[in-house]
C-alpha positions in Angstrom: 48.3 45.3 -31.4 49.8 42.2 -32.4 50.5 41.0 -36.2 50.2 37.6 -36.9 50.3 35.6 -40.2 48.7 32.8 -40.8 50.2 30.0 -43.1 47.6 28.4 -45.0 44.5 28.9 -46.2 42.3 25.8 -46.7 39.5 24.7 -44.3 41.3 25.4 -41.1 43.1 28.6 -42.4 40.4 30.4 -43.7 38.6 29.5 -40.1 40.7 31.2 -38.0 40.6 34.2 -40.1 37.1 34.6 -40.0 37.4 33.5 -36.0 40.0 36.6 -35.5 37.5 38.9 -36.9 34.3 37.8 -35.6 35.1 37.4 -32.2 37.6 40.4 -32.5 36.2 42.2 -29.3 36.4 39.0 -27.2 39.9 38.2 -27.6 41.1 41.8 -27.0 39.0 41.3 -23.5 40.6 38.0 -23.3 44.4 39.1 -24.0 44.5 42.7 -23.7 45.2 43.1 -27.4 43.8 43.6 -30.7 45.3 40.8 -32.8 45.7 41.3 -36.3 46.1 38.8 -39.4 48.7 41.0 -41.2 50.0 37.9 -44.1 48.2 34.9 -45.4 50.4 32.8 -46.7 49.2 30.2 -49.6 50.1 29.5 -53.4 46.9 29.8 -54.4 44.6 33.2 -55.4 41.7 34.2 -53.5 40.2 37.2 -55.9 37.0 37.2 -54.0 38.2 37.1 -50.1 37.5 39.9 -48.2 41.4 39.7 -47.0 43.0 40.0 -50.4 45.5 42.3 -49.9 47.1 40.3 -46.7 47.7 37.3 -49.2 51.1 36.8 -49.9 53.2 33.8 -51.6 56.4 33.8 -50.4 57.4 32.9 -47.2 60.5 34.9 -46.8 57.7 38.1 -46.7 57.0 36.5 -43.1 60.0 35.3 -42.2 62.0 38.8 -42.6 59.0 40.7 -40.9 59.7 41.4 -37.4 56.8 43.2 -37.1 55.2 38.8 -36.6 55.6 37.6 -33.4 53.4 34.8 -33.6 52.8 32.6 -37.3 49.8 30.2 -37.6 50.5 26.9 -39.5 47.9 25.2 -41.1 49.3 24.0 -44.5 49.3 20.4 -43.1 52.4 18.0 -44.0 55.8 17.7 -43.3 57.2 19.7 -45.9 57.2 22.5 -46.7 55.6 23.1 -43.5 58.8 21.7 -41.3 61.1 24.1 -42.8 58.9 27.0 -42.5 58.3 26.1 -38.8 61.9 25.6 -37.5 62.9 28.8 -38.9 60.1 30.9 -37.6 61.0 29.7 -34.2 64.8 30.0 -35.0 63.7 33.9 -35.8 62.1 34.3 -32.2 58.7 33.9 -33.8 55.7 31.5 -31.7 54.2 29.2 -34.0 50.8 27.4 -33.8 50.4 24.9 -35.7 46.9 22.1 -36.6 49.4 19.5 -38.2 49.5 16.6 -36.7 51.6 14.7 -39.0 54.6 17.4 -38.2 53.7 17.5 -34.4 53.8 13.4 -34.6 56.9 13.6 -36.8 58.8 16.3 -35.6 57.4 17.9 -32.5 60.3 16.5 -30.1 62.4 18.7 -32.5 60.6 21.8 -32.9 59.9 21.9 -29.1 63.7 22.0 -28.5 64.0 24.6 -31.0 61.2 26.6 -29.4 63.0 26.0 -25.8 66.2 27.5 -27.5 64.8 30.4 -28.8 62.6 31.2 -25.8 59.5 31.1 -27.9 56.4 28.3 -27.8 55.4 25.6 -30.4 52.1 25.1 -29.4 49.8 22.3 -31.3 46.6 22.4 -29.1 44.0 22.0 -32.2 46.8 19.3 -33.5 44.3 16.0 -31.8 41.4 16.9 -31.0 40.0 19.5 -32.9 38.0 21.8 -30.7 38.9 19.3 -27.8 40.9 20.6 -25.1 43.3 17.9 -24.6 47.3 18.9 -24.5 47.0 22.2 -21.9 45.2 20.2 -20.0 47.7 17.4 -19.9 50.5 19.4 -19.4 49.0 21.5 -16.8 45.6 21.1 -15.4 47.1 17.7 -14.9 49.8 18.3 -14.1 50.0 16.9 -10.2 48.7 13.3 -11.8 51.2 10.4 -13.1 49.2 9.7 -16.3 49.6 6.0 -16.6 46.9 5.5 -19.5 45.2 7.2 -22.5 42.5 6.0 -24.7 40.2 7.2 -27.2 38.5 7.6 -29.9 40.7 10.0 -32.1 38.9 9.8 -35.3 35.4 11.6 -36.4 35.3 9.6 -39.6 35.8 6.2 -38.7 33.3 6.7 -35.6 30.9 8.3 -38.0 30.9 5.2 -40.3 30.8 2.5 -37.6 27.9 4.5 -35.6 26.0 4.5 -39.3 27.3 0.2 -39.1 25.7 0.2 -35.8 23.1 2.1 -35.7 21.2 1.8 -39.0 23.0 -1.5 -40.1 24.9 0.3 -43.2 27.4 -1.4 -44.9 31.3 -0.5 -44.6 30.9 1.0 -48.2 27.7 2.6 -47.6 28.5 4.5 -45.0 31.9 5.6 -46.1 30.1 6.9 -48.6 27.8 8.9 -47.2 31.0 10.3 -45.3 32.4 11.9 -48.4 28.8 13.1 -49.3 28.5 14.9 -46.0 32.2 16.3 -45.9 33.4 14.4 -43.3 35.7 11.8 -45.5 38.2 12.8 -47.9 37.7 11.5 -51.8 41.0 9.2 -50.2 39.9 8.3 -47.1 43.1 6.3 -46.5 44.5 8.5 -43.4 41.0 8.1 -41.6 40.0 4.5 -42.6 43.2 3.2 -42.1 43.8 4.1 -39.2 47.1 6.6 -39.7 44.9 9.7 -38.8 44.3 8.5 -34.8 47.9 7.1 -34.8 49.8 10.2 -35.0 47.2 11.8 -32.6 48.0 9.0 -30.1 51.1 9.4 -30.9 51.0 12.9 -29.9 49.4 12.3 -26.8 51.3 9.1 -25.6 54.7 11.4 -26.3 53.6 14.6 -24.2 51.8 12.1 -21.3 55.4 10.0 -20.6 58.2 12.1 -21.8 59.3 10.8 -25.0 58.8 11.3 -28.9 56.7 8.3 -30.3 57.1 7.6 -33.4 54.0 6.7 -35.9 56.2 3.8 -37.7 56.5 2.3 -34.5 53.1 1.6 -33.7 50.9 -1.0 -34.8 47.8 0.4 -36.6 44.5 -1.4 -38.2 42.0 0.7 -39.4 38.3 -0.8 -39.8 38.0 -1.8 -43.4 37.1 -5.0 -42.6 35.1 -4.9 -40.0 31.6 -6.2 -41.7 28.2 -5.8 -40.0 28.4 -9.6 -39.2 30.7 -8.6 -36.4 29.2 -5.5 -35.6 26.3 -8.6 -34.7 28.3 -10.6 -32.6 29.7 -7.4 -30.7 26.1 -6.3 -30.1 25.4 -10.1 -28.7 29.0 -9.8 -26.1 27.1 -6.5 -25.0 29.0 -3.9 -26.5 30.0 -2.1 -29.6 33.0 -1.7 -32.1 35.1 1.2 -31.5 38.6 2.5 -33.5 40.7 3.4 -30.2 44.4 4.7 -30.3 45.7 4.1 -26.8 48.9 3.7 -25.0 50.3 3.6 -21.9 53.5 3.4 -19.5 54.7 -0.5 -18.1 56.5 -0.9 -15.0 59.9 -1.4 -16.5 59.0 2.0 -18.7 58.3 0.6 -21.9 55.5 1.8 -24.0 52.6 0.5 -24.8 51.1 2.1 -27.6 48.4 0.9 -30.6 45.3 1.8 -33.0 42.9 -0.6 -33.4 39.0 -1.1 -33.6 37.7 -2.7 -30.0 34.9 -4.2 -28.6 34.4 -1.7 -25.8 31.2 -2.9 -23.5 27.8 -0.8 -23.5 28.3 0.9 -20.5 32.1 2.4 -21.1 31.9 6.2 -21.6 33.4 5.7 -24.8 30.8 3.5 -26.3 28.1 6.2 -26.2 30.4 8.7 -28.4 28.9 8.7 -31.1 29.1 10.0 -35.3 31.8 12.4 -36.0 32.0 13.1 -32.3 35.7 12.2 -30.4 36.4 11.2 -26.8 39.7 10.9 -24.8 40.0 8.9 -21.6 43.1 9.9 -19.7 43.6 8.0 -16.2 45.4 9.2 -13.9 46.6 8.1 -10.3 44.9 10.7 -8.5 42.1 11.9 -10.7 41.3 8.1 -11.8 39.4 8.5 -15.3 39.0 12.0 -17.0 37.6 12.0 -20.1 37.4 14.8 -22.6 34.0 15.1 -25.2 33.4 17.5 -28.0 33.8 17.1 -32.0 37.4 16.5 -32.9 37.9 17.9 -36.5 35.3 20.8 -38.3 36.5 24.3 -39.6 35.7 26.5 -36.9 36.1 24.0 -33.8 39.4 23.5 -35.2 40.2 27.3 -35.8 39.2 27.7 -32.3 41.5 26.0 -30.8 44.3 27.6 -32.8 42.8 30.8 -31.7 42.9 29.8 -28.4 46.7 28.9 -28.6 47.2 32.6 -30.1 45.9 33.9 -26.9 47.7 32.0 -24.7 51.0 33.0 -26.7 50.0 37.0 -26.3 49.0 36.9 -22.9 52.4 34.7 -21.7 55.3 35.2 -24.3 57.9 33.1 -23.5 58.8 28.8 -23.5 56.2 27.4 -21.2 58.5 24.7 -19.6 56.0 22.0 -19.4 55.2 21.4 -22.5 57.8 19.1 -23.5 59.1 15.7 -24.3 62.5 14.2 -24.9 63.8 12.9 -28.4 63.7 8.9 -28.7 65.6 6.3 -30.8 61.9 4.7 -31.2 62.6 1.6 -29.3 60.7 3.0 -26.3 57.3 0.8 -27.5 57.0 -2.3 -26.9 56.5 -5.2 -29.3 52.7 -6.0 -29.3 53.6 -9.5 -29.0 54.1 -8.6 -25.3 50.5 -7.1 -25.0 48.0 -8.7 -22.9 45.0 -9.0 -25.0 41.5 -10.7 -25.5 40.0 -11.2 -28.7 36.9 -12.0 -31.1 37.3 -14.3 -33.5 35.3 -15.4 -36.2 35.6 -18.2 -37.8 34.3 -20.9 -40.4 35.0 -24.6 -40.6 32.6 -27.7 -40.5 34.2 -29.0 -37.4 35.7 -25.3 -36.0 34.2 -25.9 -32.5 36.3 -29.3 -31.9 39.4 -27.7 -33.1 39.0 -24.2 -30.9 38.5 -26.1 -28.0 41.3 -27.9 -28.4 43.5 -25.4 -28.7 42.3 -22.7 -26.9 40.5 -24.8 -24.2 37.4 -23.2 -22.9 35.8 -20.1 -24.8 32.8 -17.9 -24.6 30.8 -18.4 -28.0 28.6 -15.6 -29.4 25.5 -15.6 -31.9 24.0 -13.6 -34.7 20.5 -14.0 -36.5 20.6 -15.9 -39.6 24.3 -17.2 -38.5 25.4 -20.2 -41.0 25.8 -23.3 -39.6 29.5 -23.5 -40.6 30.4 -20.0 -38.8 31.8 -19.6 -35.7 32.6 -16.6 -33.0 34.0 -16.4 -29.9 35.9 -15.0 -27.3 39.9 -16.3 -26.4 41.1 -16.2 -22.9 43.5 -13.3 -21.9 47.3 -13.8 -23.0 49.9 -12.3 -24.3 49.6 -11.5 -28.2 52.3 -13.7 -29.6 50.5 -16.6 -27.5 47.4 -15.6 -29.2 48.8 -15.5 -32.7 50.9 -18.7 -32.4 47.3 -20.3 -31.4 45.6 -18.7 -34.5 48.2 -20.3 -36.7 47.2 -23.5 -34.9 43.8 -23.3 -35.9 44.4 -22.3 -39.7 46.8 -25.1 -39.7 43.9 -27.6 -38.5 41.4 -26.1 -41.3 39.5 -23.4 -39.3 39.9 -19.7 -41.5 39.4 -17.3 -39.7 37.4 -14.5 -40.9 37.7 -11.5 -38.1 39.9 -10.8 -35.2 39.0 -7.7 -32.7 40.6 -6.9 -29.3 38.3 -6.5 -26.7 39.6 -3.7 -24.3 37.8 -2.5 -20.8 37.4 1.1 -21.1 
């Protein structure tokens, strides 16, 4: 038998409880062993829970147990959940952890410590949820130089935009409907905002090309302002508005790495994924596009990919060597003012046509029903960013505003 204890006991916690148990039989087939919960660690009292007696509120209890070999984190944070982590792998103690604010934050770190202590941090459930995504970067793989990732890393945000494009709901109205249905915090600031996909892609970007990105280094939009007039003028380029989180490796080494909402065309994989539903594209030079499908967040997709990690760790104690990246200053990303990028614009200005053509020379102009006669959207030619901006102050200057800027990306 094996004795775990699991840190946490929200959502994802109490999932993988109830995951151990139920599928109890299938694991011990799976790993040779009967895993056991034998702590729950959370401040909180559960009188009713089937596990009472396991619950316990002071870490030390798990910490001093060498009777744990593996400890489940899913307090989510950086702290307290940092310090708990590093010494349970200090202690010779496997941790599994959901947080993807510590594996964005600190995973270089704990990784290292893991490493030292021959002992794994593993963070599988971390991006995608029930998504398979870091084994199989690290491994199945493997043979491939990843030179590109892109997705969509958020179910929230693609839920509301698929509700914008779909049924023609209203930014508010369908973030609304989000918190009715569970699928949007009462602050929805880390899905909206885009912070939630960063520190997934973040994640991702680090494990695919070796070193730790940092989330304050990356530029990240969310889509609370993207209004169902440009949802319009998407729909009449041929393709949809996406949030995607993507990055990927220059040929001097730099990184490129942002979160942004896209026009992505009709007929890119990642335009069909749809409501709380996340897809990953990973290109690689041998495999060309992979791309990985499932829902990215939920209780018990979540908790079973934290299971999944707790096998892994009982069936091959020991560091697995490949899953690792190297520390970084942070100035391993590029500034996007050296991106290559396309954009939609919209605009408004009585004479906005004469002055976008001046300036941006030809343009590919798009149209909406019921469009006013003063509003005006197109499509820029590919440059670099800073270009692109420098132009944009141009046209402000010459008395176009402009109302809505997108990237357009080819995925």
């Amino acid at each position: 038998m094996v004795n775990i204890a699991v840190m946490g006991y929200g959502v994802v916690g109490s999932g993988v409880v109830e995951v151990i148990y139920k599928n109890r039989e299938s694991i011990l087939k799976k790993c040779g062993k009967i895993i056991d919960v034998k702590y729950i660690l959370d401040l909180k009292d559960f009188p009713n829970s089937p596990y009472q007696e396991k619950f316990v509120k002071d870490f030390n209890v798990i910490l001093n147990d060498d009777d744990i070999s593996v400890v489940v984190e899913v307090m989510g944070g950086i702290e307290p959940a940092f310090t708990f982590v590093d010494a349970c792998l200090k202690r010779g103690k496997s941790v599994v952890s959901s947080n993807k604010e510590l594996v964005a934050a600190k995973g270089a770190q704990l990784l290292k410590t893991a490493r030292q202590n021959n002992v794994n941090f593993f963070f599988e459930a971390s991006v995608g949820g029930g998504i398979p995504i870091i084994r199989p970067l690290h491994q199945c793989l493997a043979a491939n130089q990843i030179y590109e990732i892109a997705g969509i890393l958020n179910g929230t945000t693609n839920f509301i935009l698929t509700k914008m494009i779909k049924e023609g709901m209203s930014f508010d109205s369908a973030l609304k409907l989000a918190q009715e249905l569970g699928y949007a915090e009462r602050n929805p600031s880390a899905d909206v905002d885009g912070h939630d996909a960063c520190r997934k892609i973040c994640i991702l970007a680090s494990l695919a090309f070796g070193s730790h990105v940092y989330p304050q280094n990356v530029h990240t939009e969310g889509i609370t302002a993207i209004t169902l007039e440009d949802v319009a003028y998407a729909e009449d380029w041929g393709g949809v508005i996406k949030l995607i989180g993507r990055a990927n490796k220059t040929e001097d080494g730099k990184l490129q790495v942002m979160v942004s909402p896209a026009f992505i065309q009709n007929d890119s994989q990642l335009a069909n994924v749809n409501d709380v539903f996340n897809g990953i594209l990973v290109r690689g030079d041998t495999t060309g596009d992979v791309v990985f499908y499932g829902k990215g967040a939920g209780k018990l997709p979540t908790a079973s990919a934290v299971v999944a990690d707790v096998i892994e760790e009982v069936k091959s104690p020991g560091t697995v060597r490949s899953l690792r990246w190297e520390d970084s200053t942070g100035n391993n990303v590029e500034d996007t003012a050296t991106y290559q990028a396309q954009m939609y614009v919209r605009a408004q200005g009585q004479k906005a046509k004469k002055e976008i053509e001046a300036i941006f020379g030809e343009v590919w102009y798009l149209a909406r029903q019921n469009q006013p006669l003063d509003e005006v959207a197109f499509v820029t030619p590919l440059l670099k960013e800073g270009e692109l901006n420098h132009q944009f102050q141009q046209l402000e200057a010459a008395g176009v505003s402009i109302l809505a800027k997108i990237r357009i990306l080819d995925y």
